[in-house]
Structures are given as C-alpha cells and as structure tokens.
C-alpha positions as CSV (number, residue, x, y, z in Angstrom):
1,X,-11.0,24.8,-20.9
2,X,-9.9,23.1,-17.6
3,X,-10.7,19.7,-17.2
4,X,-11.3,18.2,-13.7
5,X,-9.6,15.2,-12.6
6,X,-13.3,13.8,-11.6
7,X,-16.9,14.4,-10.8
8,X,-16.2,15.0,-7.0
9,X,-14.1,18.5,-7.2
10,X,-10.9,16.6,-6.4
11,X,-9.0,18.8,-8.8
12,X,-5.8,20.5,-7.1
13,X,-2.6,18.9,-6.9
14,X,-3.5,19.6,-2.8
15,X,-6.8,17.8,-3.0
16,X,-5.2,15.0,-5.3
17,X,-2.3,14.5,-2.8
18,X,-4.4,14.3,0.2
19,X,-6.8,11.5,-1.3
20,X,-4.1,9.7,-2.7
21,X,-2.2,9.5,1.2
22,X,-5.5,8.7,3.2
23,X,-8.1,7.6,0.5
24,X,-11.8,8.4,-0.1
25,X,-15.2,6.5,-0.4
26,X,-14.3,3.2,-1.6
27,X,-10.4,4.5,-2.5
28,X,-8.1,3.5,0.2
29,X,-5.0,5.6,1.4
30,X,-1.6,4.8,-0.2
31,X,0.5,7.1,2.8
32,X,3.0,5.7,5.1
33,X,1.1,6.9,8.2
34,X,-2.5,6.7,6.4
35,X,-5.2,6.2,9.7
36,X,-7.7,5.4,10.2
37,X,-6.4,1.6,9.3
38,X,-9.3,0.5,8.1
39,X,-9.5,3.0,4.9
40,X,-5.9,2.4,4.1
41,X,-4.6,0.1,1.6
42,X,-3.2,-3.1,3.1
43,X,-0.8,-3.2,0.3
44,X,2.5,-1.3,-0.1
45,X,2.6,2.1,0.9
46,X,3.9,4.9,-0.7
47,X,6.5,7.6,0.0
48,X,5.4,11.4,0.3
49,X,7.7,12.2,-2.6
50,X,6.0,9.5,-4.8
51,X,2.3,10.9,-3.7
52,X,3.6,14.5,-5.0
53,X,5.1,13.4,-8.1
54,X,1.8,11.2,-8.9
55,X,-1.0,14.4,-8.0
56,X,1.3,16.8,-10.3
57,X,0.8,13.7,-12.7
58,X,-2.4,13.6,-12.8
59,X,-3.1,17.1,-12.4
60,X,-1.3,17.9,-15.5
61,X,-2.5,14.9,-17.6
62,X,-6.5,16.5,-16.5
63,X,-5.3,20.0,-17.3
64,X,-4.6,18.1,-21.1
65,X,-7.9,16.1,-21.3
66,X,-6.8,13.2,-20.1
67,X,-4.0,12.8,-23.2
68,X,-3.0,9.1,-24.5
69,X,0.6,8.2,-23.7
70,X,2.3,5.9,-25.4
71,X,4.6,3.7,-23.2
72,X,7.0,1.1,-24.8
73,X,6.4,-2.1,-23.6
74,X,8.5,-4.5,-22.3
C-alpha cells in the first residue's frame, strides 16, 4: 500500500522537489532563484542538492507510512 506524502497528490520525488524550491498555497519556496518573491521564503534558501536529498526523504519516509525515527539528541 503506497502512502501519499499529503491530501493534494504532491507524491513524486518531482512534485516534492518542485514545491519544496517555489512553494505552494500558504508554503513558501525554499530555492535559490524561487520567484515570484512574494511566495518565497524570506529566510535562508536552500541549495538544489539539498531540495533533492530532502523530496527523496520524504518520499521514502511516505512510501514507509510516515515511520518514527529516532534521533539522538544533543
């Protein structure tokens, strides 16, 4: 059973990576050339490399069912 990374459809690593870089609804872009300014994130931007590595992230995490992962703290 496939899961989908939400209601909307987003649920290719494609579709992930292109709202993650120039946002969506309320979501702002995270891209280093995200337009139109005003639905990208004032904040830092991130690197195309770091946009791929996070959709395969969540893509695979949504293919598990959204799996807990334990992360040591500092």
């Amino acid at each position: 059973m496939e899961f989908h990374v939400c209601r909307n459809g987003v649920d290719t690593e494609e579709e992930i990576y292109r709202v993650t870089y120039y946002g969506k609804g309320r979501m702002p872009g995270f891209g280093e050339n995200c337009t139109p300014r005003g639905q990208c994130t004032f904040g830092p931007r991130l690197q195309d490399g770091e946009i791929k590595l996070l959709a395969e992230f969540v893509k695979s995490q949504a293919d598990q069912g959204w799996p807990t992962i334990e992360v040591d703290g500092d």
